[in-house]
N, C-alpha and C positions, 0 to 999 in steps of 0.2 A: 015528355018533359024536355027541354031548352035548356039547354048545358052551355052556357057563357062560353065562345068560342074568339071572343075577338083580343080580348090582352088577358094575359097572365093574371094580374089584379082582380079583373074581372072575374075568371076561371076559379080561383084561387079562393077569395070572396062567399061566393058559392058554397064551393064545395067546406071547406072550414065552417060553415053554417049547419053542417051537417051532422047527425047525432055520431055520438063516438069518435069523429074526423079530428077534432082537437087532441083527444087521449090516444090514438092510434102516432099521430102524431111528436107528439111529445114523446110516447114510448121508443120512437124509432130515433129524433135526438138526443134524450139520456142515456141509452143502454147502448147504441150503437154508435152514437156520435155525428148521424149525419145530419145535415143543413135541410130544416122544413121547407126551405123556399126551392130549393133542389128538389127535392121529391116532390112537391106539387108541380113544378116547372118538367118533370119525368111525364105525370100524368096528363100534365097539358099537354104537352107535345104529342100525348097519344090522343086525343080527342082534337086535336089537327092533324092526326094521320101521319105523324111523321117519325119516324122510327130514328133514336138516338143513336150517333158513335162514340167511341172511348174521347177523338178526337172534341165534339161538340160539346161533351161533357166539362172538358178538360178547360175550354174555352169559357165557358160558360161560368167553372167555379172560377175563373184566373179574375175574367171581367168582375165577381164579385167578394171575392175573398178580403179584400183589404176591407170594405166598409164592412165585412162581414167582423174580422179581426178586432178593429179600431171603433165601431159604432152600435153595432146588434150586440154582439157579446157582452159588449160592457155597457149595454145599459139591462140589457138580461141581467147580469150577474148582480149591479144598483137594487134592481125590481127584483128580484132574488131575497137580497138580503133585508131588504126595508120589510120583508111578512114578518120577518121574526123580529122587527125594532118597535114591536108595540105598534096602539094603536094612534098616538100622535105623529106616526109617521106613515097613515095607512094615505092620507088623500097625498101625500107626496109621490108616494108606490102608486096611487094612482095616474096619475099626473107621467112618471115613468113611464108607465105602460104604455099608453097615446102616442110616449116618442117613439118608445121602441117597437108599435105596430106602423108607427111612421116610416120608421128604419128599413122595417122589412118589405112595407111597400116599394120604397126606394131602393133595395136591393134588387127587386123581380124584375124594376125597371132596368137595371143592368144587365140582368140574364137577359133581358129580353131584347136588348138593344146586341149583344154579344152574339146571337146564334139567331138565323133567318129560320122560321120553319114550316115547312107548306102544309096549304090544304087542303087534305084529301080526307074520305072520309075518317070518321073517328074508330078507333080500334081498340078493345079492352085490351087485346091481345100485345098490342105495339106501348101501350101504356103499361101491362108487366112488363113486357123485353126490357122497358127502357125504366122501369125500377131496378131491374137485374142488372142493366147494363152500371147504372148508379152504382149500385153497391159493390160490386165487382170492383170498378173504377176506383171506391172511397176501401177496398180492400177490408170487407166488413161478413163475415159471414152471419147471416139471420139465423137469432135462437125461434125457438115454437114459437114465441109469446111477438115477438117481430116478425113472423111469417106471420101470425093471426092480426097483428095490426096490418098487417101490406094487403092481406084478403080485406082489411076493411074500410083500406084506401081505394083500391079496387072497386069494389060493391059500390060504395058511394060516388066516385068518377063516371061507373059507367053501370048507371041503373037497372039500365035494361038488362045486365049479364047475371047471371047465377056464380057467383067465385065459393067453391065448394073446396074440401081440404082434399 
């Protein structure tokens, strides 16, 4: 299997196409709080073999926090609120959504433009470190149910591996 190695978007793309990857996802931004473009940009960087620091980390959310702030958020929270505004305002939530998948492509482009990262082979092993390394950094301790989404970020990043409890 060909695991999209060349940008972020790409890798990202991918993998989010993948069963469960959307809900492991979103489990890990409501309950925990942290940024999906972060934890997929975790796992990239392990399938470019590059093992994250607190520093790169650090750089990474700095370069994208503001559009994160001022542009994804609040068109999340828009497209949020528009499910519950009936259904004359479902093609508007629609419409929403496009931007704020726009949004967050344009976020990755900032991780990615914020932190160089080499290639070397890919490593399931270096894509945990560098979720652990994430969470540590976003100061988040994983419940079961966010350890069982991280195993299913895992599994689907790097096929080939068995991520067992």
């Amino acid at each position: 299997m060909d695991i999209p190695t060349q940008t972020l978007p790409a890798f990202s793309g991918w993998l989010y196409a993948g069963d469960d990857v959307p809900a492991a996802c979103l489990h890990l931004q409501d309950e925990l709080g942290l940024d999906v473009n972060m934890l997929l940009w975790c796992l990239y960087a392990g399938v470019r073999g590059t093992a994250l620091t607190s520093e790169m980390i650090a750089t990474a959310d700095a370069a994208c926090a503001p559009w994160r702030a001022h542009v994804v958020h609040p068109l999340r929270e828009v497209r949020r609120w528009l499910k519950t505004a009936g259904p004359q305002a479902q093609a508007l939530r629609k419409q929403i959504l496009a931007q704020e998948i726009d949004s967050e492509w344009h976020q990755q482009g900032l991780i990615e433009a914020a932190v160089s990262l080499d290639r070397q082979p890919a490593s399931s092993w270096i894509g945990a470190s560098n979720l652990a390394a994430y969470m540590r950094w976003a100061q988040v301790t994983p419940t079961v149910e966010a350890t069982q989404a991280v195993r299913t970020l895992l599994a689907s990043a790097y096929p080939a591996v068995s991520v067992s409890a």
